[in-house]
N, C-alpha and C positions, 0 to 999 in steps of 0.2 A: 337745393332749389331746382334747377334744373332737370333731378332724378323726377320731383312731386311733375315739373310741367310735360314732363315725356310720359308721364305716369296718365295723364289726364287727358294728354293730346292721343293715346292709345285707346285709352275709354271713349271717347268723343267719337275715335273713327270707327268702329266698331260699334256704338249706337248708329250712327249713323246707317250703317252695310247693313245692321239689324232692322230697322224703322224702313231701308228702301226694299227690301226683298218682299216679291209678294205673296202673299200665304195661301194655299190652296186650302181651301175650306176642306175641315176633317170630316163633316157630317155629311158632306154629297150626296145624292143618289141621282139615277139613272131612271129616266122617266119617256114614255111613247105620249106624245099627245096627239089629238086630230087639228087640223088646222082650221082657223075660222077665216080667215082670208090669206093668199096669195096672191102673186103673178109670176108668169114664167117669163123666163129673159127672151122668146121669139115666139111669135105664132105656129103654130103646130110641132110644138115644142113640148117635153112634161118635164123643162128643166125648169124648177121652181129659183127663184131669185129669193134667196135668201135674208136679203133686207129689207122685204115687204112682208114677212112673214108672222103673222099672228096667230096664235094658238087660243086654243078652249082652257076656257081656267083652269081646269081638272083635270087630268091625263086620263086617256083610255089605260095604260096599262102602267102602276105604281110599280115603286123598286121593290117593294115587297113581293110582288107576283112575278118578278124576274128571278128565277131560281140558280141559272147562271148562263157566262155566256162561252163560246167557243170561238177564240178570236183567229182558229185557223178553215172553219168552217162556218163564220159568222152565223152562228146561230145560239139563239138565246131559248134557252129551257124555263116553260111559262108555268104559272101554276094552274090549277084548274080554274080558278077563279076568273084570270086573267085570257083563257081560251073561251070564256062564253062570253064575256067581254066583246071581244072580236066578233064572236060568232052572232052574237044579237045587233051585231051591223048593217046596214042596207048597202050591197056594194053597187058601183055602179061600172059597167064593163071599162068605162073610163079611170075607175080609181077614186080611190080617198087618199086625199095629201095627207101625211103624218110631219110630226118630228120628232126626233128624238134630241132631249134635253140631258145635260151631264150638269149637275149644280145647278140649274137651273138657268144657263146658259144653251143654245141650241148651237147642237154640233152638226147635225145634216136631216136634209130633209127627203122625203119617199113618198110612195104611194101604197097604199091598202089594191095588190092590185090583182083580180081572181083571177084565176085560170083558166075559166070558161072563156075568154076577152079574147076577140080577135085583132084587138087595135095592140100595136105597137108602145112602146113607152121608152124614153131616151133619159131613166135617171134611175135611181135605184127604186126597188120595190120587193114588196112580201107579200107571196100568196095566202091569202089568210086561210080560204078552203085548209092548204096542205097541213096549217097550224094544226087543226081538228084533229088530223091523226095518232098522234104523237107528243103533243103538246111542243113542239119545238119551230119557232118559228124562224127563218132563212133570209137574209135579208141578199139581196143579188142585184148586181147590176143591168138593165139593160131587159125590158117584157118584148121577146120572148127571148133572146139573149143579147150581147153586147154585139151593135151595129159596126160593120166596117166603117172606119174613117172618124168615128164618133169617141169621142175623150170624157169619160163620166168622172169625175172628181169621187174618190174611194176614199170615204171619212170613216168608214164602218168599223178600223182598230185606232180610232182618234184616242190620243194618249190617256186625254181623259176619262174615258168610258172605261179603258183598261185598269188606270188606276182604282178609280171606283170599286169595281169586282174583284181586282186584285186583295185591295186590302180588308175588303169582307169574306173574302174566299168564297169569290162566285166563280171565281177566273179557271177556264174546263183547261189543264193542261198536262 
């Protein structure tokens, strides 16, 4: 009797550790969208606040058109599909908000931001112009680089995004 109640008080806790752990969705992808509204956390600021952040139904650039990514040169190898994409954009020297989604959760958000632009930007961004070349787009801290004094939050190897590519073999290493 007591072997049957150790037998079932073991079953029991182990459903239990099984039903609490949370499961990362296996089907994931990795997805760029444009934003349809923001705010940034201070005036003359391009740090986007993250929990005002609403995206366009449709992503500018699907997982399919991400060919892979390089998480020590953060750069993602696009398809060509996904560089006219970009390139049929109206930029504004100000930028275009993105995000980038993993599962369809947002992990950080950027700006589309050209290189022609004389204005500053204090959060990450991608030059799309340099996309065209090469098809590899750069995602970097900080237009035209990282500001003394200035702290940008570096999500760009967010474990999720890594997973994702890793276990499709996107992952450049």
């Amino acid at each position: 009797m007591g072997r049957k109640i150790f037998t079932y008080a073991i079953i029991a806790i182990f459903s239990i550790l099984a039903l609490g752990c949370e499961k990362v969705s296996s089907d994931g992808k990795v997805e760029l969208y444009l934003l349809d509204s923001y705010k940034t956390i201070r005036e003359h600021s391009c740090q986007i606040d993250e929990t005002t952040v609403k995206t366009k139904a449709n992503p500018l650039i699907s997982y399919e058109d991400f060919i892979s990514y390089d998480p020590d040169t953060y750069e993602f190898l696009l398809s060509d599909r996904a560089v006219k994409a970009i390139n049929d954009e109206g930029y504004s020297v100000f930028g275009v908000a993105f995000a980038i989604k993993a599962n369809g959760e947002l992990v950080y958000t950027g700006y589309l931001w050209p290189s022609y632009s004389s204005a500053t930007c204090d959060w990450a961004y991608i030059d799309p112009i340099a996309t065209s070349f090469d098809n590899k787009m750069e995602v970097c801290l900080g237009y035209p680089g990282p500001m003394p004094g200035q702290a940008i939050p570096d999500k760009r190897n967010d474990p999720r995004i890594i997973k994702i590519f890793k276990r499709d073999h996107k992952l450049v290493k």
